[in-house]
VOSEVEX-745482 format. One record per atom (N, C-alpha, C, O, CB): x, y, z; atom name. Coordinates in steps of 0.05 Angstrom, whole numbers, plus 5000, padded with zeros to 4 digits. Glycine has a CB too. Example, Ala and Ser with C-alpha at 12.3 -4.5 7.8 and 13.67 -1.06 7.14 Angstrom:
% residues 2
[site [5264; 4886; 5156]; N];
[site [5246; 4910; 5156]; CA];
[site [5264; 4934; 5156]; C];
[site [5285; 4934; 5169]; O];
[site [5226; 4911; 5181]; CB];
[site [5257; 4955; 5142]; N];
[site [5273; 4979; 5143]; CA];
[site [5258; 5001; 5157]; C];
[site [5268; 5023; 5161]; O];
[site [5282; 4988; 5114]; CB];
% end
This chain:
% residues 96
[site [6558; 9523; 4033]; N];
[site [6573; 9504; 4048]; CA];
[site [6555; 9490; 4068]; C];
[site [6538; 9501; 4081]; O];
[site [6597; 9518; 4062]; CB];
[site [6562; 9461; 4069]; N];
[site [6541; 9450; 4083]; CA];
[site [6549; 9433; 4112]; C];
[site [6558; 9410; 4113]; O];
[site [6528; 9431; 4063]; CB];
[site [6543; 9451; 4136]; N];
[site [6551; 9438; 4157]; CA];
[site [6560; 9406; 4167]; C];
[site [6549; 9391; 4152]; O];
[site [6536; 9445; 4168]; CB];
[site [6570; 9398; 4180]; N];
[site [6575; 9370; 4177]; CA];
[site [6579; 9368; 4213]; C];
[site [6595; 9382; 4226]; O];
[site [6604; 9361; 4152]; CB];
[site [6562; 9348; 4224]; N];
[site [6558; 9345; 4248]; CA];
[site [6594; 9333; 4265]; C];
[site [6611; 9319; 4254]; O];
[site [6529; 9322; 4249]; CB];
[site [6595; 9338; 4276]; N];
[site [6622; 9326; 4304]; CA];
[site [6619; 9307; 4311]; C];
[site [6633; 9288; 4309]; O];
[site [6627; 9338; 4333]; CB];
[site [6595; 9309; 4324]; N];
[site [6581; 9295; 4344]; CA];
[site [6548; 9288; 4344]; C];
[site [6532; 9306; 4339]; O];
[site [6586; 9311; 4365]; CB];
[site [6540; 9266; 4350]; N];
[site [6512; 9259; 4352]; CA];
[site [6500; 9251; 4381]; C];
[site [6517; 9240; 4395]; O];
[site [6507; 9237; 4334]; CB];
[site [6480; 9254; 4390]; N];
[site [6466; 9250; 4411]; CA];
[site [6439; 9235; 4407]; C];
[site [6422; 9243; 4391]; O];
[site [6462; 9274; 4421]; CB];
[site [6436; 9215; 4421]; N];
[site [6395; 9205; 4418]; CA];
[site [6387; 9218; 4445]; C];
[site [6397; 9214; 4467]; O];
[site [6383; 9160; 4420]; CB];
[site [6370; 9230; 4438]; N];
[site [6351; 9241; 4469]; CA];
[site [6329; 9213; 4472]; C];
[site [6314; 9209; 4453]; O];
[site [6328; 9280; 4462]; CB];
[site [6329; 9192; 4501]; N];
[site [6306; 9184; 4489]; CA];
[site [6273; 9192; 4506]; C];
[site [6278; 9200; 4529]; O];
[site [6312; 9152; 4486]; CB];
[site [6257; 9192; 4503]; N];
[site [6231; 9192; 4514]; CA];
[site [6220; 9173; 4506]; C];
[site [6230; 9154; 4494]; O];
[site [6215; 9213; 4510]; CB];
[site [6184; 9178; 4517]; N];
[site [6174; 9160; 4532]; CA];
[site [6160; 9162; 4501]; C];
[site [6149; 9141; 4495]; O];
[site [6162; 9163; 4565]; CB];
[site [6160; 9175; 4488]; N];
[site [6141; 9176; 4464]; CA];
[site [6163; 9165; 4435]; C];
[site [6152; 9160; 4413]; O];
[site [6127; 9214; 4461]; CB];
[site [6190; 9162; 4438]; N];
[site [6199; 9157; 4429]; CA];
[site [6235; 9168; 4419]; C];
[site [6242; 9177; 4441]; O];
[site [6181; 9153; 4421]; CB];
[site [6255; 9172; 4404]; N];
[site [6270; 9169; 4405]; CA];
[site [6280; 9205; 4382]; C];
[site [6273; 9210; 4359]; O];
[site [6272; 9139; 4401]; CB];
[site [6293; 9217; 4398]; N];
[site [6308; 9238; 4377]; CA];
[site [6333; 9245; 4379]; C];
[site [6346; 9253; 4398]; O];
[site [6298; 9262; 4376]; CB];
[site [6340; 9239; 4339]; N];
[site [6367; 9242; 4340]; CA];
[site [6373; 9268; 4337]; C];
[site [6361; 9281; 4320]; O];
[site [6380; 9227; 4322]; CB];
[site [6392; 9281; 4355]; N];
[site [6413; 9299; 4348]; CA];
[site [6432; 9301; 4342]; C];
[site [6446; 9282; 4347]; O];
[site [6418; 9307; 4357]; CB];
[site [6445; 9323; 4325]; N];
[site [6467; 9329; 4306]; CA];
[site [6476; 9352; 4328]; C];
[site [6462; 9368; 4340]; O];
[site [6458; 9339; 4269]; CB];
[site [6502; 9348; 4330]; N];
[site [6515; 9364; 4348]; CA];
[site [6540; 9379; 4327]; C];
[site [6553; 9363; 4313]; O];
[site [6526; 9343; 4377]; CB];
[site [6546; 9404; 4325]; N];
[site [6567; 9417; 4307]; CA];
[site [6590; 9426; 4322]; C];
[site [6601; 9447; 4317]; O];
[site [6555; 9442; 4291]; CB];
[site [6596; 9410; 4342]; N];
[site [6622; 9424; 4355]; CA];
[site [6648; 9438; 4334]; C];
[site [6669; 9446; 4345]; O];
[site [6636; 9397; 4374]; CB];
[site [6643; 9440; 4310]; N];
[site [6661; 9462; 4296]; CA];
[site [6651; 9486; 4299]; C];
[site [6667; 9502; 4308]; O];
[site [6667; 9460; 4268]; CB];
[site [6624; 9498; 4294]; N];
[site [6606; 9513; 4310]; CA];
[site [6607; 9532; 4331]; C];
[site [6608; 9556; 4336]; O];
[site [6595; 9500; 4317]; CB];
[site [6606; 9503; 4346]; N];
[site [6594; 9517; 4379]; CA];
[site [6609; 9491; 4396]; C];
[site [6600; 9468; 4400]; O];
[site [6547; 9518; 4387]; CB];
[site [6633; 9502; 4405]; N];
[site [6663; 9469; 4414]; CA];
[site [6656; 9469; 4442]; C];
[site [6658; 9449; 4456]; O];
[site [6710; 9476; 4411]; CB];
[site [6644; 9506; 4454]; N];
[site [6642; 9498; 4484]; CA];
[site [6615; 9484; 4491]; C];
[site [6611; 9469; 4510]; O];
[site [6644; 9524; 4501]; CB];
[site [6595; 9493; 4468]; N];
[site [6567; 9489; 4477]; CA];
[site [6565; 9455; 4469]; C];
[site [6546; 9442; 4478]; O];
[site [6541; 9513; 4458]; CB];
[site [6580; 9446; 4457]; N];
[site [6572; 9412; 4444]; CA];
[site [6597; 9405; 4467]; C];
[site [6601; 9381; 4470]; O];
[site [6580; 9402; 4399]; CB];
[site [6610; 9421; 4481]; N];
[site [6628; 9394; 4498]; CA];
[site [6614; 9397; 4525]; C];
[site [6609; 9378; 4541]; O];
[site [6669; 9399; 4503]; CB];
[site [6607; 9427; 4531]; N];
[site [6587; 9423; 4561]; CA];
[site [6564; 9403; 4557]; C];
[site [6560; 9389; 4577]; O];
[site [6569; 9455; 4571]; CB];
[site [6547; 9399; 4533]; N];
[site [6527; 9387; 4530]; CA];
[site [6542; 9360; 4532]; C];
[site [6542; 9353; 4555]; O];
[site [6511; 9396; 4507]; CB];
[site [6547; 9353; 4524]; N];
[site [6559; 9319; 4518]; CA];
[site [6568; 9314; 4557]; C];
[site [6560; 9297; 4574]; O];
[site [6601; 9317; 4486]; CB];
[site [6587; 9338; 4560]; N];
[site [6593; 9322; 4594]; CA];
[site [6572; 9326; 4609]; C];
[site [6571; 9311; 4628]; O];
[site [6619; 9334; 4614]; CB];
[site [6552; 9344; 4606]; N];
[site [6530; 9345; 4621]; CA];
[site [6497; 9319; 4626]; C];
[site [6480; 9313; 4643]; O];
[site [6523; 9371; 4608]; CB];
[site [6510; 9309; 4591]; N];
[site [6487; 9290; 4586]; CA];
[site [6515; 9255; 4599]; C];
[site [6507; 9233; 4606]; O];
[site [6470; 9294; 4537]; CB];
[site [6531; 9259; 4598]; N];
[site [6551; 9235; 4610]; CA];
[site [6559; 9230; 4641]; C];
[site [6567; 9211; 4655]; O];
[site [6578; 9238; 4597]; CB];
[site [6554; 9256; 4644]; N];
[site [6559; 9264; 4675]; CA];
[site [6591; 9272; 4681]; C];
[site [6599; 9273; 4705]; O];
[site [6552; 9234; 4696]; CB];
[site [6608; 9279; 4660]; N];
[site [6637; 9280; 4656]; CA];
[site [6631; 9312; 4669]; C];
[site [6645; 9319; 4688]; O];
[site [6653; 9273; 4620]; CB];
[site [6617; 9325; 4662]; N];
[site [6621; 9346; 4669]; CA];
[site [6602; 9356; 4697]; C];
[site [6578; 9352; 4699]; O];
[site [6618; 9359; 4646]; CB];
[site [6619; 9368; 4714]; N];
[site [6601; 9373; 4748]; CA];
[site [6577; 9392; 4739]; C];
[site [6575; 9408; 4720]; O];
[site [6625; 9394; 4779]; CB];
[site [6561; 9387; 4757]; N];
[site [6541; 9410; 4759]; CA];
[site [6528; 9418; 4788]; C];
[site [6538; 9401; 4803]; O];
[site [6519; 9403; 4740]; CB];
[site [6515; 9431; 4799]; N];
[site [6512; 9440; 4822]; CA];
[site [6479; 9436; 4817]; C];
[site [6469; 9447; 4798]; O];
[site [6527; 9469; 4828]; CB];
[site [6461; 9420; 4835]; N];
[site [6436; 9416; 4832]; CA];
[site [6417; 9454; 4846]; C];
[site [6425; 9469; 4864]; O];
[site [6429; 9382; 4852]; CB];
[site [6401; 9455; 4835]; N];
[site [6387; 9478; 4839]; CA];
[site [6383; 9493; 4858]; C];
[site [6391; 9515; 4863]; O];
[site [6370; 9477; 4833]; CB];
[site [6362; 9470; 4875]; N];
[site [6350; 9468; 4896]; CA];
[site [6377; 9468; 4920]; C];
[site [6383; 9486; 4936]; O];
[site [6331; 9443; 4893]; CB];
[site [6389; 9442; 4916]; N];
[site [6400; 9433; 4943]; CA];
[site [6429; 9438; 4942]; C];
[site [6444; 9428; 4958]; O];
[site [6395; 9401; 4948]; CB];
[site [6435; 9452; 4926]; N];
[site [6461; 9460; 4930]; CA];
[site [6487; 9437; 4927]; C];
[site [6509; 9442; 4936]; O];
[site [6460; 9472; 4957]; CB];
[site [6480; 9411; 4914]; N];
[site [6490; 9385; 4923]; CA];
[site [6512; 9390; 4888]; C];
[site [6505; 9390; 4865]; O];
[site [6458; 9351; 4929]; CB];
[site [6534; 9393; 4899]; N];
[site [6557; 9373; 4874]; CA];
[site [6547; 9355; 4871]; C];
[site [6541; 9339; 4888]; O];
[site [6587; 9361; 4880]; CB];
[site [6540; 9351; 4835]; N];
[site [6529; 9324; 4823]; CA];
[site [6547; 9326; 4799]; C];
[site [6542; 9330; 4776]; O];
[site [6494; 9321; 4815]; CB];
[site [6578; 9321; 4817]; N];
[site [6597; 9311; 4800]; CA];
[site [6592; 9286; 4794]; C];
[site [6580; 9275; 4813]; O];
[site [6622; 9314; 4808]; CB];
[site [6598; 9269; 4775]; N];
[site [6596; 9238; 4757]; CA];
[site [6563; 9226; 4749]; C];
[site [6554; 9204; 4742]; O];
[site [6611; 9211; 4780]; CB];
[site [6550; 9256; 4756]; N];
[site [6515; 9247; 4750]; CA];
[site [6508; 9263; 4726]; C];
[site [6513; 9287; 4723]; O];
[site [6491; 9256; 4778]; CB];
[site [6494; 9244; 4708]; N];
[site [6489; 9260; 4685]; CA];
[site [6463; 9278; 4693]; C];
[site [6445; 9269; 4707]; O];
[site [6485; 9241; 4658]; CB];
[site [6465; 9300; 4683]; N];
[site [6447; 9324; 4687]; CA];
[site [6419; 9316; 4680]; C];
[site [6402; 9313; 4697]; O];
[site [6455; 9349; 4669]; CB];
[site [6414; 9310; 4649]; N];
[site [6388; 9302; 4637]; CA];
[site [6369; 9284; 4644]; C];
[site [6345; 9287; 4640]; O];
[site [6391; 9294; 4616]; CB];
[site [6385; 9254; 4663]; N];
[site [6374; 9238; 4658]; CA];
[site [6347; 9233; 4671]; C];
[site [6350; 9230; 4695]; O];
[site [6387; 9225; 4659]; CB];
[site [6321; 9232; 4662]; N];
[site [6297; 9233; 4682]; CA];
[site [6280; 9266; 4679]; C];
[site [6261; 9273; 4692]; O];
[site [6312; 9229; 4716]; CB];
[site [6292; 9281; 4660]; N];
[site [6292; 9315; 4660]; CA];
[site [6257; 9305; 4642]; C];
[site [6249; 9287; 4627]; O];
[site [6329; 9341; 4635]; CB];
[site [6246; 9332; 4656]; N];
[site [6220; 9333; 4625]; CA];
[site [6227; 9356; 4604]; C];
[site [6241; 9376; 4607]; O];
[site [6183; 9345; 4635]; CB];
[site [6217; 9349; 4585]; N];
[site [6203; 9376; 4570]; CA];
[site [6191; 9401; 4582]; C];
[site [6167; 9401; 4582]; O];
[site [6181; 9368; 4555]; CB];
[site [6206; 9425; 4596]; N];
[site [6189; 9442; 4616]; CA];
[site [6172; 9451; 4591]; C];
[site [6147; 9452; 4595]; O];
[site [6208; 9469; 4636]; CB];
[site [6181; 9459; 4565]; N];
[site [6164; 9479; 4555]; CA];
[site [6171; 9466; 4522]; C];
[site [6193; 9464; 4511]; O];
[site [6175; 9516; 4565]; CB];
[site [6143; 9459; 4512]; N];
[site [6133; 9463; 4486]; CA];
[site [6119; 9474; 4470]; C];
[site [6096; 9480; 4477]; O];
[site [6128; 9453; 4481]; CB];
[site [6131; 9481; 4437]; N];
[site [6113; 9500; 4427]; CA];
[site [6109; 9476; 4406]; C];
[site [6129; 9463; 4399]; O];
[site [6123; 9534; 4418]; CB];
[site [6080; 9471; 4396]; N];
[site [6078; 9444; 4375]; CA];
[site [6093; 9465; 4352]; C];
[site [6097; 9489; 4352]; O];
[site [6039; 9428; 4365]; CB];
[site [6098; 9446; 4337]; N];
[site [6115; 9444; 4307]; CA];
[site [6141; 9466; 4313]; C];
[site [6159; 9470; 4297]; O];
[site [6092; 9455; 4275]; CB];
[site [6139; 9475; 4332]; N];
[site [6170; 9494; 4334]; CA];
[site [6186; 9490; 4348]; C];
[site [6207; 9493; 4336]; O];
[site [6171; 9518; 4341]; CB];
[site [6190; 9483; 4375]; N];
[site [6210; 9475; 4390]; CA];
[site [6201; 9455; 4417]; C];
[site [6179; 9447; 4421]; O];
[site [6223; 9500; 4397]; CB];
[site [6224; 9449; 4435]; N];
[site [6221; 9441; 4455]; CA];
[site [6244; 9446; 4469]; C];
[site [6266; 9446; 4458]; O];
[site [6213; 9418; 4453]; CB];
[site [6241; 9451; 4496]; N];
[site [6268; 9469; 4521]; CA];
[site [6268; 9434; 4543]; C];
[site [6248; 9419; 4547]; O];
[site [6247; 9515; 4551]; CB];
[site [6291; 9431; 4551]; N];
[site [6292; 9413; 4570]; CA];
[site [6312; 9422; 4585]; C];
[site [6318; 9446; 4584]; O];
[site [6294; 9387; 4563]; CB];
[site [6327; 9400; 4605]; N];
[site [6351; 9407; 4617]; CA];
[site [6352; 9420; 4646]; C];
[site [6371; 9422; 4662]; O];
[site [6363; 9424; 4599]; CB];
[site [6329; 9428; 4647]; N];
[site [6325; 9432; 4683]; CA];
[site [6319; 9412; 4699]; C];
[site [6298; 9401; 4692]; O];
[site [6303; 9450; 4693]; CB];
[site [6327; 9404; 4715]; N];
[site [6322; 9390; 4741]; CA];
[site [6307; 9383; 4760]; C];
[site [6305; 9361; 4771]; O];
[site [6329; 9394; 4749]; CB];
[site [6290; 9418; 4764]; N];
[site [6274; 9415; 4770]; CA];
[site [6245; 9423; 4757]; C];
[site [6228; 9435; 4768]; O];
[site [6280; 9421; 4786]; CB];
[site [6245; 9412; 4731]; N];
[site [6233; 9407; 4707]; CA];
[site [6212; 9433; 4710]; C];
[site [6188; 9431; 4706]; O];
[site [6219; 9374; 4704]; CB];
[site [6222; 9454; 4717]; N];
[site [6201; 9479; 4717]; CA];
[site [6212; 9497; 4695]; C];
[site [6195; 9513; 4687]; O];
[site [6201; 9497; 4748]; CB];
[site [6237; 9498; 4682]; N];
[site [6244; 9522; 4668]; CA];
[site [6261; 9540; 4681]; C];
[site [6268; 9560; 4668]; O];
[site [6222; 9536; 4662]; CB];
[site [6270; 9538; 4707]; N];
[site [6286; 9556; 4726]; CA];
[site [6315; 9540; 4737]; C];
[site [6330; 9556; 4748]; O];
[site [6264; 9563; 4754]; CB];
[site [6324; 9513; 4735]; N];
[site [6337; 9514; 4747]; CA];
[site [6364; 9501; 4716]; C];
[site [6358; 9491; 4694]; O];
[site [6325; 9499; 4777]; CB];
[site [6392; 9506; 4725]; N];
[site [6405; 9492; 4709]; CA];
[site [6433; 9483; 4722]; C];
[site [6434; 9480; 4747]; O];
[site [6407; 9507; 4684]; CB];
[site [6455; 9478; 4707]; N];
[site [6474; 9462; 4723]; CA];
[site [6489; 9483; 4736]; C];
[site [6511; 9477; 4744]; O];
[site [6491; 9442; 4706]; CB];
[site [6482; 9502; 4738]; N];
[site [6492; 9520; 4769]; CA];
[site [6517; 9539; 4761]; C];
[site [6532; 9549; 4778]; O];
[site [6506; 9496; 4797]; CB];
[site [6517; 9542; 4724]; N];
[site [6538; 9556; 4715]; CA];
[site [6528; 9571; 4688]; C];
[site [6510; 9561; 4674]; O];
[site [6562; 9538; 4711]; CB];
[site [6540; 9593; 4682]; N];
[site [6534; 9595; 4655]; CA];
[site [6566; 9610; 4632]; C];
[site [6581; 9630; 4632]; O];
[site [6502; 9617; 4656]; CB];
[site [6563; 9597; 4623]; N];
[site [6581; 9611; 4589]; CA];
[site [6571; 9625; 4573]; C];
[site [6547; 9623; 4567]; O];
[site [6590; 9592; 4567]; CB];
[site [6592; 9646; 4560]; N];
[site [6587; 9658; 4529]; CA];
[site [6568; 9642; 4511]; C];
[site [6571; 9618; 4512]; O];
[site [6614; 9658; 4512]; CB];
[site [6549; 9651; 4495]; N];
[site [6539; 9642; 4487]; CA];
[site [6560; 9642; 4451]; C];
[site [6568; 9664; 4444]; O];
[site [6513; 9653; 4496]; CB];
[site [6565; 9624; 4437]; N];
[site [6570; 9621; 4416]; CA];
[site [6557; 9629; 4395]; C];
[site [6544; 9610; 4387]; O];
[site [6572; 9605; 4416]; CB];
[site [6554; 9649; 4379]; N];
[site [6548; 9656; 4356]; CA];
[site [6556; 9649; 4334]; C];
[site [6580; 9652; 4335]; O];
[site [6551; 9673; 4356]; CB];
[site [6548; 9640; 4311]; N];
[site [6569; 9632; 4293]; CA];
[site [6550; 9634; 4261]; C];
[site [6533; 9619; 4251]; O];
[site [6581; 9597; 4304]; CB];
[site [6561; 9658; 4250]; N];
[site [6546; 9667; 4226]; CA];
[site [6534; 9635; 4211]; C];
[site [6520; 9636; 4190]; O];
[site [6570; 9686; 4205]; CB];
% end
């Protein structure tokens, strides 16, 4: 059976453009926090300063803290070190 995306995302950088396939049948909490986090629909609490950055999208301006060539790449912190995130965390979704 062959998954079929919900939802899509473009991440863009400076090197150029990646599309994502988002499976909110999957993973409904992890593709709707991600979507309000990258829109700003969803609040988040900045790391450092303790500041509600309700209606601010989380990503925008974020680096790459950590790359492995040809295997992955982590983003989404703020304070682009690998330590900080939107000031909450959920179940993680499993899904055979």
């Amino acid at each position: 059976m062959t998954a079929i995306a919900t939802a899509k995302a473009t991440i863009h950088t400076s090197l150029g453009d990646i599309a994502v396939n988002l499976f909110g049948n999957h993973a409904p909490k992890t593709v709707k926090n991600f979507v309000g986090l990258a829109t700003g629909e969803q609040a988040w609490t900045h790391p450092e300063t303790g500041e509600d950055k309700t209606g601010t999208p989380l990503y925008d301006g974020t680096i790459f803290h950590r790359i492995i060539k040809d295997f992955m790449i982590q983003a989404g912190d703020p304070l682009g070190r690998g330590v900080g995130g939107p000031g909450y965390k959920f179940d993680d979704e499993i899904h055979p």
